[in-house]
C-alpha positions in Angstrom: 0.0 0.0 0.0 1.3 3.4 -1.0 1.5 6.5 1.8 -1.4 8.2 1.6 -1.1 11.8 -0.1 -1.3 14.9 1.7 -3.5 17.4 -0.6 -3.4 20.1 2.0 0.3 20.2 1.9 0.5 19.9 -1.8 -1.9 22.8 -2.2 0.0 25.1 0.1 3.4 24.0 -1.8 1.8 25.3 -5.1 0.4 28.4 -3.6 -3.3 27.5 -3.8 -5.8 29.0 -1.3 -7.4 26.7 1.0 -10.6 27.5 2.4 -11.2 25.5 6.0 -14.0 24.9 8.4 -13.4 24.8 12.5 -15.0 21.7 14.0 -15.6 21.9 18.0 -18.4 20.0 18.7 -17.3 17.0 19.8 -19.1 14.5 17.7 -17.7 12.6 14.7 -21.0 12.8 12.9 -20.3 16.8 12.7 -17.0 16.1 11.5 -18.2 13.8 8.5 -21.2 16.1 8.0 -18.7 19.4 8.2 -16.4 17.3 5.6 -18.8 16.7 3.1 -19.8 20.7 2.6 -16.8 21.4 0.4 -14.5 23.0 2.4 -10.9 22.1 1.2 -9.6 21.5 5.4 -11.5 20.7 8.5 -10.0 21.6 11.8 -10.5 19.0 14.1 -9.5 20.9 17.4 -8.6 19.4 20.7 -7.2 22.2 22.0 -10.1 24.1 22.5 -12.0 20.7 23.6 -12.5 17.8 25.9 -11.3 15.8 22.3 -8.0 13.4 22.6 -6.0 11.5 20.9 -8.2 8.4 21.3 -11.2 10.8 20.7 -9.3 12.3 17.6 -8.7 8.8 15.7 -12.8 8.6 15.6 -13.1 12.1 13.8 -9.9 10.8 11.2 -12.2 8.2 10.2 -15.6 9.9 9.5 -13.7 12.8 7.3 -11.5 10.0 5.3 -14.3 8.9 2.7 -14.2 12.8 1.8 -12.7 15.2 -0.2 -11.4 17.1 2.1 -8.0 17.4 4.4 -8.3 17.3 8.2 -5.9 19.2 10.2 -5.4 18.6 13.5 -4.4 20.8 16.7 -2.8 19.2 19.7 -3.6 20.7 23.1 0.2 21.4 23.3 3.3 21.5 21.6 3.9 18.3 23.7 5.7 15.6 22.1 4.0 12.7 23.1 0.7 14.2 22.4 1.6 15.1 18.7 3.0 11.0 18.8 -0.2 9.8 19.4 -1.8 11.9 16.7 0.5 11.1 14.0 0.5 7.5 14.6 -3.4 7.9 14.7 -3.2 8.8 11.0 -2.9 12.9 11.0 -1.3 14.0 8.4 -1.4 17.9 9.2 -1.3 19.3 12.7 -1.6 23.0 14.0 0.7 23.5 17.1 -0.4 26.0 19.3 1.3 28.7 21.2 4.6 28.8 19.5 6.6 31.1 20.9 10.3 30.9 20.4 12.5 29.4 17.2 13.5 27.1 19.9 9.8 26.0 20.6 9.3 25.4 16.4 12.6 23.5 16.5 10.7 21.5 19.3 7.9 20.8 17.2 9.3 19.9 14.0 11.8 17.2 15.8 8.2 15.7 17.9 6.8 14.9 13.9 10.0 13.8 12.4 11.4 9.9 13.1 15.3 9.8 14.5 17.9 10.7 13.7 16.8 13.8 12.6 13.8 14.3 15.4 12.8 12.3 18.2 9.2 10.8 17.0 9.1 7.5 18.5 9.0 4.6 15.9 5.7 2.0 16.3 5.0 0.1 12.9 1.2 -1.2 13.1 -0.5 1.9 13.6 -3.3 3.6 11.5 -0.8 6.0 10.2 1.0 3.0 8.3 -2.1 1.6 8.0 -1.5 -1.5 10.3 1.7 -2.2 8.4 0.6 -2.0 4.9 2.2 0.7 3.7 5.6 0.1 2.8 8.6 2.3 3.9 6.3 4.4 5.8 8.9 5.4 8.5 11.8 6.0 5.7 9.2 9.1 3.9 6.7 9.8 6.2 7.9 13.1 6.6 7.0 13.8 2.8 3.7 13.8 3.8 3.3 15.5 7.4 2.4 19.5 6.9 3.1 21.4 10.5 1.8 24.4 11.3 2.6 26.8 13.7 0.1 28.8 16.0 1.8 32.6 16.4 -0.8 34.1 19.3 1.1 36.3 21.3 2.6 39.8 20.7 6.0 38.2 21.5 5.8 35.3 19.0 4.6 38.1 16.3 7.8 39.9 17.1 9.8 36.7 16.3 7.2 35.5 13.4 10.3 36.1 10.8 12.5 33.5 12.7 9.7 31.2 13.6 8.9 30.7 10.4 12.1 30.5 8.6 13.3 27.1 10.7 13.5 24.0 8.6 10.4 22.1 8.3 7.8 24.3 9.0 5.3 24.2 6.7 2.9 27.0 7.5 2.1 29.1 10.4 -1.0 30.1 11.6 -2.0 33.4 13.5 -4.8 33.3 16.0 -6.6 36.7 16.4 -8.2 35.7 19.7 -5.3 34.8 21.7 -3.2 37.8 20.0 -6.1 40.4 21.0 -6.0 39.3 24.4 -1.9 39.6 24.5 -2.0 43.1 22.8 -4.7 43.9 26.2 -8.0 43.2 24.1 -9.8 39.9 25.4 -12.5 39.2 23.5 -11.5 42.1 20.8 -10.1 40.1 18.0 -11.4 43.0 15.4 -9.8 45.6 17.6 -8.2 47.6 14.7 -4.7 47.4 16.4 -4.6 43.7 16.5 -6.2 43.3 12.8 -2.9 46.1 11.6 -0.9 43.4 13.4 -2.0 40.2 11.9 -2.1 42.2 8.0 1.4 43.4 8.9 2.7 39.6 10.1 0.8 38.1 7.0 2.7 40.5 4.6 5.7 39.6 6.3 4.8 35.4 5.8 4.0 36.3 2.0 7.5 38.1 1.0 8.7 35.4 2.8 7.6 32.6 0.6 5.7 30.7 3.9 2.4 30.0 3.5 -0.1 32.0 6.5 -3.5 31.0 7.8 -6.1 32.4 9.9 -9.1 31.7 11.8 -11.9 34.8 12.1 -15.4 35.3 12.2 -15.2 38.6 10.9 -15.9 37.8 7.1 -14.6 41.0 5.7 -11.3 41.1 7.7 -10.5 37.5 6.5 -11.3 39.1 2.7 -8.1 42.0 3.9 -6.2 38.7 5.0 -6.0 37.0 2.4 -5.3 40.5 -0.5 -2.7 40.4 2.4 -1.3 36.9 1.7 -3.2 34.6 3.8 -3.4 31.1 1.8 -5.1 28.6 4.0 -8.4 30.5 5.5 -10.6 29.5 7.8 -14.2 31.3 7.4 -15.8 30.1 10.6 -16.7 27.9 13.4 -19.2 24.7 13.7 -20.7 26.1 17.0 -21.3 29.5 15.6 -22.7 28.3 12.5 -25.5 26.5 14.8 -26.0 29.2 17.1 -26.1 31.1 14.4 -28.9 29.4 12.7 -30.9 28.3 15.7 -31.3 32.1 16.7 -32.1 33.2 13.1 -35.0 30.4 13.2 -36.7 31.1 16.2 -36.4 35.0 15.3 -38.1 34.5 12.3 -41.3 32.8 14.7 -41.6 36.2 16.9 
């Protein structure tokens, strides 16, 4: 059996904007209804959620049959967390709170195999698909996209060195946490923080590294991505029912 492909990753390497959908419920039935509406990623968070590792491998499954890539965030730049993902078959993971070009370093050796990195090495997993793929450990690492979360004023400063250590694929720039760092919880439209993430995502795109985002704000996400932004994502499962729900009982008033 060949290693399955990474289309996310193959997008981002050819520059092609991929539009994503957050999933936080924490039910696999959303997560195979969410990957079925056309969205090119789905974020399958566990940061953010009760969701684990063990939880995690259940979501996996539900978005395989579709066309669409899932992309996974760890609760922590933690090693043996991301270990357990991987070997549960993710392909693309979103580290958050990266902080340091030390702390990237960290995270590109927990998804690479020795003797480059430190991922520990288990052959009948789901990621080698019980063994039938063949030299799975020898090119895994063609097909694993990491991401890096930038959510602080600090790791903005750094976002130029951050991003240009070897095997990062991506970083990511969280307007919530970053409002709160520049002194405006629950302001992630504040117009300082938005100059701050267009400023960072310029920086990403004369860099040649592709930038994502997460906002509800539909028109600053249209200013991210003039600003570079290639892997977008336009909202958030819980919000979208909220959203709905209230819209439906307004309309019986």
């Amino acid at each position: 059996m060949k290693l399955p492909p990474n289309t996310f990753k193959a997008a981002l390497r050819e520059g092609r904007r991929q539009i994503g959908i957050w999933h936080s419920l924490c039910d696999p039935t959303v997560a195979e209804l969410l990957a079925g509406c056309g969205y090119d990623w789905v974020m399958l968070d566990t940061e953010h959620s009760p969701v684990g590792p063990a939880e995690a491998i259940s979501f996996l499954r539900a978005v395989a049959p579709y066309p669409t890539s899932p992309v996974v965030r760890p609760g922590w730049n933690d090693p043996v967390e991301i270990k357990k993902l991987l070997d549960a078959g993710a392909q693309t993971l979103l580290i958050p709170y990266v902080q340091t070009a030390d702390e990237a370093r960290a995270a590109v050796a927990a998804v690479t195999y020795p003797p480059k990195g430190i991922r520990g090495v288990s052959g009948i997993t789901r990621a080698t698909r019980y063994g039938a793929v063949s030299g799975y450990a020898q090119r895994a690492n063609e097909e694993i996209c990491l991401l890096l979360q930038v959510e602080t004023r600090e790791a903005l400063d750094r976002i130029e060195e951050i991003a240009a250590v070897e095997g990062v694929d991506g970083v990511f720039i969280g307007p919530a946490d970053l409002a709160a760092s520049f002194g405006y919880p629950g302001e992630p439209s504040h117009p300082e923080v938005k100059a701050a993430i267009l400023e960072a995502l310029a920086k990403l795109e004369r860099l040649g590294v592709p930038a994502g985002i997460l906002s509800l704000d539909q028109d600053f996400l249209r200013e991210a991505k003039d600003a570079g932004a290639r892997f977008i994502a336009v909202d958030v499962d819980s919000g979208l029912l909220r959203k709905a729900a209230l819209a439906r009982r307004a309309e019986w008033d």
